[in-house]
Structures are given as structure tokens and as C-alpha cells.
C-alpha positions, -999 to 999 in steps of 0.1 A, spaced: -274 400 -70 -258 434 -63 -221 437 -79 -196 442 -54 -177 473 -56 -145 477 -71 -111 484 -60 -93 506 -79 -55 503 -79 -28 527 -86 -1 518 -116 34 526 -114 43 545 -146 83 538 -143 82 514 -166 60 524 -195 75 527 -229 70 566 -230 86 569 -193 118 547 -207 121 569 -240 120 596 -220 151 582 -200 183 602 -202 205 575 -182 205 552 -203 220 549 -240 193 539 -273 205 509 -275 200 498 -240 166 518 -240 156 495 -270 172 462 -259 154 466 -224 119 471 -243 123 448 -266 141 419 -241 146 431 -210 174 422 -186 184 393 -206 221 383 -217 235 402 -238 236 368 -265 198 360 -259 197 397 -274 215 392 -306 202 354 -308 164 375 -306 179 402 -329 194 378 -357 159 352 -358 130 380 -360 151 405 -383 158 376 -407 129 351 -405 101 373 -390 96 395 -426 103 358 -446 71 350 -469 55 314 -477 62 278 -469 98 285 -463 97 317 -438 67 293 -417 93 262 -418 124 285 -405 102 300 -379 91 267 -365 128 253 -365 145 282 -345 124 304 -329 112 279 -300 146 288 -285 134 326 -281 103 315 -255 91 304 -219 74 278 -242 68 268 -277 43 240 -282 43 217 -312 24 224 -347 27 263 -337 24 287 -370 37 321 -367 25 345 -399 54 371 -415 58 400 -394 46 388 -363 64 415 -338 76 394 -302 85 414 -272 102 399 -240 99 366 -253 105 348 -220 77 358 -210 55 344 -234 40 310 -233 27 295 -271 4 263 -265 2 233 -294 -9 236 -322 -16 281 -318 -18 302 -351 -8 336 -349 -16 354 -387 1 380 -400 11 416 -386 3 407 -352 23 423 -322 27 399 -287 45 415 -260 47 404 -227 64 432 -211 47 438 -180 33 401 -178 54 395 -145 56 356 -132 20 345 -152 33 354 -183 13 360 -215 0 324 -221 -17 313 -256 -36 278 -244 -37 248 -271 -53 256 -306 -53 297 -296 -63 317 -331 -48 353 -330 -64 363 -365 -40 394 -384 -31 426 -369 -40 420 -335 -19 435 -307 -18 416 -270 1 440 -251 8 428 -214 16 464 -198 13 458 -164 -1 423 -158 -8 390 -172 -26 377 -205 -41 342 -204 -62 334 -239 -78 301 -230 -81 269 -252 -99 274 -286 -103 311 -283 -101 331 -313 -93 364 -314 -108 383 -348 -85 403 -363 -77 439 -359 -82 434 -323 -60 452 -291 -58 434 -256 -42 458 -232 -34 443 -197 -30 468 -170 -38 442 -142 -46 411 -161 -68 401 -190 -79 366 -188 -99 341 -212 -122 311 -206 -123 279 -235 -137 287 -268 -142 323 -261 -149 341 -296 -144 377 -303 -151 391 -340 -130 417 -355 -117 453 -338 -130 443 -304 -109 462 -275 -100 450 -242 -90 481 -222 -82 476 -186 -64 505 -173 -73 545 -176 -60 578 -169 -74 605 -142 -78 639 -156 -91 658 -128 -57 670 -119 -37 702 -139 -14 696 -163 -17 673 -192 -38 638 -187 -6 616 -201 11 632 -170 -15 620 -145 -20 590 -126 -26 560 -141 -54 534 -125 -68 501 -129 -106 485 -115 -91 450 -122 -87 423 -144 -109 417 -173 -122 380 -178 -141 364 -201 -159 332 -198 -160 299 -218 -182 299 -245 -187 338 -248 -194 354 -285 -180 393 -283 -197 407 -318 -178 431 -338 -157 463 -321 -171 460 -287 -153 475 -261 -146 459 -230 -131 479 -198 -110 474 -167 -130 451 -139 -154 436 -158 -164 403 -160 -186 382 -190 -200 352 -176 -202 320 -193 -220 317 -228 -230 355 -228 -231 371 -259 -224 409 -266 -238 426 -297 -215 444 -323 -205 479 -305 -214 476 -274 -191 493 -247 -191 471 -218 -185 488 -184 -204 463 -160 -204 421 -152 -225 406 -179 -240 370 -159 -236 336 -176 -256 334 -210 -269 370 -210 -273 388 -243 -264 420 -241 -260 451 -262 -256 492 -266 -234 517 -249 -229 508 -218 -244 472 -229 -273 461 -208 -289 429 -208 -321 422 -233 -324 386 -237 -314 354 -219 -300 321 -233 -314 292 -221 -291 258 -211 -296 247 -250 -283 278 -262 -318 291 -273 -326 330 -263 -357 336 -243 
């Protein structure tokens, strides 16, 4: 079947980080407090302020206890049995929904700027592995039950970035949705900015080491993707697929097996 074609969909810069730094109306402390809050009271601000400065950084048994006690109070939601690693960087915290039992390791940055009324949601038993960034610009994160995210991995939502249950990506994989036009003059960070749509992922899929996934695309159900592969087009439920752009080699059959 014929993929439909896609819409693309213009992105209002004015409130990218580089667009607020750039901001002369505004002091640095407001700049900061409205990237790393938002409109918020001014004591949600120093009650964010006081918990991540002096229990984000905190090592061992004692910084996880402290983080479980307090900073529940910080988020949309904050499920039971939730581990937070040290220096675990939170942005607009009311945004950001933690399910039971989520781990999130070490070095990792969550910020759910841009993730408007859906929020950046991390379902029950969610694994965000060490030095991962999930970075709602512009629309929603959802990371479904059971996924695991391997470590050194980005998400960047420009117009949503969404996971089925049990999805598994391996380590530096990239989920870019959102690019620049460059056929105008100037420099391309001055240019428009553009989306195809969301990226989603379904149940069961297996992304292999640093593969690349852009704006619009779809991966179906129990598809795998080899290591490296730059993924540009819908991938259909249980395909195996590989290369730059990945294309489809190999099928899996409803036992798993590949045919």
C-alpha cells in the first residue's frame, strides 16, 4: 500500500531557547526562570531551585531516598517506586508525567518545554538508561509501558514523538522530528523551521544501535531496524529493515521468526 503523503507544518520559532536568549525585554533571571519553569509562581521557582540544586548532584542510597521523598511535589505526576539517578536535569516539571515504578540513570536531561496539554509522559516501568536527553520542543513525548531507552540517546519532539509497549532502542539512537529549510539567503538557523509529523513507534519494536529516525515516520509493530540505519519512510509491522535510508530485507513471521 502506497504511503500517504505528508503534511508538512510550519514551527513558530518564538519560543526556542536561542530566540529567548536572544531576548532583550526581559532580565537573565526571568529568561532562565521561564526556560527552566515557565510561568510558574514565583515559590514553585525557588521550591524547583532549592530540590534539584541540593538533591539532584547527591550520590548513593541517600541522594535516591531524598529524591523520592521531595521531589514528587515538583511534577504533573510522580508514580510510586520511581528512581531518579544524580544529575538528572528537569525542565518545566509540570509538564512532565513519571509512571510507577520508571528509572531514569544518570546524566539524563527531561524537559517538557514545548509538550503543551499531553505533556511528556514516562508510562509504568519506563527505562531512560544514562545520558539521554527527551527534549519536548514543540510537542508532546509519550514513552510507552516497558520501553527502554539505551543510553546516549536524544528524542527531540517538534510535533510529537510517541512510543508503543516494550519498545527497545539500543544506545545513541536519534529521534529527530523537525528540520530547517536552507533554500533561502542568510544563515540556515535563521530560516524556517518545519515538521512532516510525529514520530511513532510501535509495541514490540527493537531500534539497533545509533539509528536515526526522522520527522513523519512511523515503525509498525515488532519491526526491527539494524544498527545505523537512517530511517526516512513507515517501516510495516514486523519488517526488518536496514541501511541509509533503511529498506526492508526480511519479514518476521507471527512467532517472531524472520523469513
Amino acid at each position: 500500500m502506497k504511503t500517504p503523503p505528508r503534511t508538512v507544518r510550519t514551527i513558530d520559532k518564538a519560543g526556542n531557547i536561542r530566540q529567548r536568549l536572544a531576548d532583550q525585554n526581559t532580565s537573565a533571571l526571568e529568561t532562565y526562570r521561564a526556560l527552566t519553569c515557565g510561568k510558574t509562581a514565583f515559590s514553585r521557582f525557588v521550591t524547583y531551585e532549592l530540590l534539584t540544586a541540593l538533591l539532584g548532584p547527591l550520590p548513593g542510597g541517600a541522594g535516591f531516598l531524598l529524591r523520592k521523598l521531595f521531589y514528587p511535589r515538583l511534577f504533573g505526576a510522580f508514580g510510586r517506586g520511581v528512581i531518579i539517578g544524580r544529575n538528572v536535569t528537569f525542565r518545566h516539571t509540570a509538564r512532565i508525567r513519571i509512571g510507577d515504578h520508571v528509572t531514569i540513570d544518570d546524566n539524563c536531561v527531561v524537559d517538557g518545554r514545548g509538550a503543551g496539554p499531553a505533556g511528556l509522559v514516562l508510562e509504568e516501568r519506563v527505562l531512560v538508561n544514562r545520558n539521554c536527553m527527551l527534549l519536548a520542543k514543540n510537542g508532546p513525548i509519550r514513552l510507552g509501558r516497558r520501553t527502554s531507552l539505551g543510553s546516549n540517546s536524544v528524542v527531540v519532539s517538534m510535533d510529537g514523538v510517541e512510543t508503543g509497549e516494550a519498545v527497545l532502542t539500543a544506545g545513541g539512537c536519534y529521534l529527530s522530528a523537525g528540520a530547517y529549510r536552507f533554500d533561502g539567503p542568510g544563515a540556515v538557523m535563521d530560516q524556517e523551521v518545519y515538521t512532516s509529523g510525529p514520530i511513532r513507534i510501535g509495541s514490540g519494536a527493537w531500534l539497533g544501535t545509533r539509528v536515526t529516525v526522522l520527522d513523519g515516520v512511523r515503525i509498525g509493530e515488532g519491526a526491527v531496524v539494524g544498527a545505523c540505519a537512517m530511517v526516512n519512510s513507515d517501516i510495516p509491522d514486523r519488517a526488518i529493515a536496514v541501511g541509509i535510508p533503511a529498506r526492508v530485507v526480511r519479514m518476521r513471521d507471527a512467532a517472531g521468526r524472520a523469513t
